[in-house]
N, C-alpha and C positions, 0 to 999 in steps of 0.2 A: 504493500500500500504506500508505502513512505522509502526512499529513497535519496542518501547523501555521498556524493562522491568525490571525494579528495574536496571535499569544500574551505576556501579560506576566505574571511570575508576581512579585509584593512580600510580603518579610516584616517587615511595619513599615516603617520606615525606610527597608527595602534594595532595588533592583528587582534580584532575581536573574536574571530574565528580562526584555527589554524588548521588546515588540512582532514578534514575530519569526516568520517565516513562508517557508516551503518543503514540499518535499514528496519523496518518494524512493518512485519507480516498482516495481511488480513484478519484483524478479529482479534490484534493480539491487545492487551492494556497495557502500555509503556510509558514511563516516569525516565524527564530527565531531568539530571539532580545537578546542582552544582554551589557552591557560594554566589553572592552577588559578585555581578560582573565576572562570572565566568564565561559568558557569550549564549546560554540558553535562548534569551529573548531574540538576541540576534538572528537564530537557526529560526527561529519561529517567523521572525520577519520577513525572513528569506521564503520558507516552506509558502509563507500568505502572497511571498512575492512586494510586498512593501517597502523591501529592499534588495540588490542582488547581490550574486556574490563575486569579490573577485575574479575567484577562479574554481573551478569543478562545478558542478552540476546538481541540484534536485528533482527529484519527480514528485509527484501524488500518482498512485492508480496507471505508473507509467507514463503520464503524460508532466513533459516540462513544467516544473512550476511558474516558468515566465507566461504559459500558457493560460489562457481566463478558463479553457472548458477545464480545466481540474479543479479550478474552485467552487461545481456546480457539486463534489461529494464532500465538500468541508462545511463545518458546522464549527465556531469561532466562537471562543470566548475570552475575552482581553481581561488584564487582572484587575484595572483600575477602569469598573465597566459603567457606565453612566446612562440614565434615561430620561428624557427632557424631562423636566416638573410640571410641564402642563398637559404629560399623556400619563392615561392609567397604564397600567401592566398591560392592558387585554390591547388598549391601542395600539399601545408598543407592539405586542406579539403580530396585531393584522399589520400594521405596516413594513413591518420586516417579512410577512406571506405576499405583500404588496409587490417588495424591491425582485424576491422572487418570482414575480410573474404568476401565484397560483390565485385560481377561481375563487372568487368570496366563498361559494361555500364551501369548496373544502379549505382554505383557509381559516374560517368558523369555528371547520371541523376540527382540524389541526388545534387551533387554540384552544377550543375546550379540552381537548384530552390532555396538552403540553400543560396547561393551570393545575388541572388534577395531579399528572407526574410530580408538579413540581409545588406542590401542596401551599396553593395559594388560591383554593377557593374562598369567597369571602372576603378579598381583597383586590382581586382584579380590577374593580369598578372603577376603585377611590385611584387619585391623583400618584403619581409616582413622588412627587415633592412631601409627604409622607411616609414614605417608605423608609425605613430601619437598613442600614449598609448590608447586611443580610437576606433583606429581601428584594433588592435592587441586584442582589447576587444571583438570588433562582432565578428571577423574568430575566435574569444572562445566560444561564443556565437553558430555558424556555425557550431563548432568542435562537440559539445554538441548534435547536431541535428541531426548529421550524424546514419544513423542506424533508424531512427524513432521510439527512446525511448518510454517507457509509463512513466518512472518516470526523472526528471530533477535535479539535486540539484545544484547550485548557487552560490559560495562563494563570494558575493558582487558584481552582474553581471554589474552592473551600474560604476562599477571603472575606473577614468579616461574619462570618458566621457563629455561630454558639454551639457548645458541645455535641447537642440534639444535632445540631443542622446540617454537623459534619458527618455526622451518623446516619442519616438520611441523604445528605448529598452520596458519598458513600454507598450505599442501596441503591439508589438510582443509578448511579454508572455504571456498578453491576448489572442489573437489569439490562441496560443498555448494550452491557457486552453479548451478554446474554443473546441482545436479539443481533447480535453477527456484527456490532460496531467495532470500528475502531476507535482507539481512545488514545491521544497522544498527550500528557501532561505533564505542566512543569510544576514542583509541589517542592515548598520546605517542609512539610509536616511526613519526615520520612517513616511515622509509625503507621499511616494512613499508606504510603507506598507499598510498605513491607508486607500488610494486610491484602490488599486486594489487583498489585500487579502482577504481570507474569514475567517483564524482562524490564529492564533501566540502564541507563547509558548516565556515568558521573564523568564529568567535566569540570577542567577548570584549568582557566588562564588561556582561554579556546581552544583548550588541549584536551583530545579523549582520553580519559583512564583506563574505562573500564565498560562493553556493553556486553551484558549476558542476562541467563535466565535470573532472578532475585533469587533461588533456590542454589544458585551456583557461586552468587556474589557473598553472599551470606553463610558460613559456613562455622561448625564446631562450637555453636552454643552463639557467637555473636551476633547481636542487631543489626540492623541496615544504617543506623546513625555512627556504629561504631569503626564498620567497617569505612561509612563517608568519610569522616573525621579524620581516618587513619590514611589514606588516599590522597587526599586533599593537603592534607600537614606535610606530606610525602616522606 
């Protein structure tokens, strides 16, 4: 589904990105980890095409990511996600069915079922300029689902949320998986990764460490935080 080939991305001076190259399978749930400013967001910018890369290559679904038809199976969720203050949830959701081009009513359809998934019945109505930074989280979450992506990526989907919420965001992406998604995310809460990925790629200083199965990275009694920590310190 995803696809990185000798990617390096420089700005000036900087290599945000250094050479860096993996791939993550259909259907698989993948965390990629790293401290700030290790270049994560970078690769993500890339993968959206929001920026390119120096040199090497991305795909989605085989098709170049400089290409627009690849970001018809992406489903986006930025970390610091915003929704004007003077549309509810529910408007939010149809105008994002809008930019899509689908039929009001199954756009309709679409949003009632994405409010239930995303357990915000009861408050669709009201103004998003009420909304708690958690619940401006789900209708992101919501936003992301509209369209019934095959591939998802993630910019810390868990941000702002409350214990319950991450427990429930959590259930949801499984499910998600479940019905054949892919899931591509970048997450500090590495007990939440350890829990419910299948493989993770740790970088850092736009250098790859380390991509494998979590079963492989994790090994002899150690966490997935112990194992980062150790990696990263080098």
């Amino acid at each position: 589904m995803i696809a990185l080939k000798n990617v390096t991305k420089r700005y000036d001076s900087l290599t945000a990105v250094d050479d860096v190259s993996f791939s993550v399978k259909a259907g698989e749930y993948f965390a990629l980890l790293g401290p700030n400013g290790a270049g994560k967001t970078t690769i993500v910018k890339m993968l959206l095409d929001f920026t390119r890369p120096t040199s090497g290559s991305l795909s989605i679904a085989g098709i170049p990511s400089t290409q627009a038809a690849c970001r018809t199976a992406i489903g986006y969720l930025a970390e610091n996600h915003h929704i004007p203050a003077c549309l509810s949830g529910w408007h939010y959701l149809l105008r994002c069915a809008e930019l899509l081009d689908i039929n009001r009513s199954e756009a309709v359809d679409q949003c009632r079922r994405i409010v239930e998934l995303i357990g915000m019945q009861g408050r669709e109505h009201t103004k998003s300029g009420t909304y708690s930074k958690g619940m401006i989280q789900r209708f992101g979450l919501g936003a992301a689902l509209v369209g019934n992506p095959k591939l998802l990526i993630f910019d810390e989907p868990t941000s702002g949320l409350d214990p319950i919420g991450i427990r429930e965001t959590r259930q949801l992406l499984e499910s998600l998986k479940d019905q054949g998604m892919t899931i591509f995310l970048n997450s500090h809460l590495l007990s939440e990764v350890e829990k419910i990925c299948d493989t993770a790629a740790i970088i850092n200083r736009g250098k790859l460490l380390v991509k494998d199965a979590i079963s492989a990275i994790v090994k002899d009694g150690e966490m997935l935080e112990d194992v980062f920590v150790r990696l990263v310190k080098g």
